[in-house]
N, C-alpha and C positions, 0 to 999 in steps of 0.2 A: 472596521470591526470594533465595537464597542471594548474596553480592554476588560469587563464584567465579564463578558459572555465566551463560552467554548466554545470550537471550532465547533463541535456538536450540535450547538443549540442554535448556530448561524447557520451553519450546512442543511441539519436535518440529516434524519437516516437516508432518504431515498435519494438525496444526492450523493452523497457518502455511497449507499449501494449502486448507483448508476456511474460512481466514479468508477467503482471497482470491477463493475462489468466490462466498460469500454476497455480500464487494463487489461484483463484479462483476453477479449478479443482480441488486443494487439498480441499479449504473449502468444495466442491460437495462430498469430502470423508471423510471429519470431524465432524464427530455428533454435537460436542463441537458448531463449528461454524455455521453450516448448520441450525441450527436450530432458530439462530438468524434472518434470512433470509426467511420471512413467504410468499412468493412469489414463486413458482414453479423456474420461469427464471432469473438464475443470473444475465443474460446479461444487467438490467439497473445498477444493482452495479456494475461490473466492468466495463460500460462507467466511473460512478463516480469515482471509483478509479482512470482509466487510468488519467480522466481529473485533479482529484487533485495532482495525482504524477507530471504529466507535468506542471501542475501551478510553484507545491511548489521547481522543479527542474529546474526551471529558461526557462521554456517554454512558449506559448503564453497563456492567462488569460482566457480561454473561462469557466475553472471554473467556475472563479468568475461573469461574465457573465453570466452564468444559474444556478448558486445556491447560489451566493453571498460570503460573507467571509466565511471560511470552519469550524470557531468553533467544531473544532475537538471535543474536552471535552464534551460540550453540544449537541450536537446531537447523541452522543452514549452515554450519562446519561442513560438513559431508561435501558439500560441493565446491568449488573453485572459485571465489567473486573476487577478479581483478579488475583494474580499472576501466578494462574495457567492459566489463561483463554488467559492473553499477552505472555506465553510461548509456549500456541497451537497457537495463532494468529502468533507468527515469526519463527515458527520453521514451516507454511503453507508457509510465506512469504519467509525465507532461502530455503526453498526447492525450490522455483519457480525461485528464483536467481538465482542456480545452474543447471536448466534448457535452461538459457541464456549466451552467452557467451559476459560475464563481465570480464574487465580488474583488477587485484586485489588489486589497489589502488582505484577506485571505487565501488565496491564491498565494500572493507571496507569503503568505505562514505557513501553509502547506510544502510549499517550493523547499521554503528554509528547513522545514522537518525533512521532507525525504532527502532531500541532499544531505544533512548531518546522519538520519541511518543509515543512507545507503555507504555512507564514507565509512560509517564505524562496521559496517558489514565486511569490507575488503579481508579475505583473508590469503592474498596469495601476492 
């Protein structure tokens, strides 16, 4: 990956949203996860995902336009992420990776990010 260019601008939205769908697929098969998710249709959480991953990967802000700053920590307080609960959450998110074809110097920048949220997520 060029050290110029955003995860964004290397990825592209539609890989970016095809990551987010395979996640989400896996959460549809993850008790663990699925159950945080008291809504029958995933489909508004993974707009939210898609929109914060293209914020926080240097894409356009439409995030922060319909939900505001994303205080990750605080809006998933409410639930339990110990370290088993961040190891089902990226090992949904690894697999959905592998389902897109990422370059492997990206790939490991990706890897490197969600490992550091998922760790600063822990709150139990």
């Amino acid at each position: 990956m060029n050290s110029g260019n955003s995860i964004y601008e290397v990825l592209g939205e539609e890989k970016i949203k095809n990551m987010v769908h395979h996640f989400y697929s896996h959460v549809e098969q993850t008790p663990e996860l699925r159950k945080l998710y008291p809504e029958e249709d995933l489909a508004p959480a993974e707009e939210r995902l898609f929109l914060f991953l293209v914020h926080v990967f240097g894409g356009p802000h439409t995030y922060l336009e319909k939900r505001g700053h994303p205080m990750l920590r605080r809006r998933h307080f409410q639930w339990a992420i110990d370290d088993s609960m961040r190891n089902i959450w990226l090992d949904c998110m690894f697999r959905a990776m592998d389902k897109v074809d990422i370059e492997t110097d990206v790939k490991e920048a990706l890897m490197n990010y969600f490992i550091k949220v998922a760790n600063h997520m822990i709150n139990q």
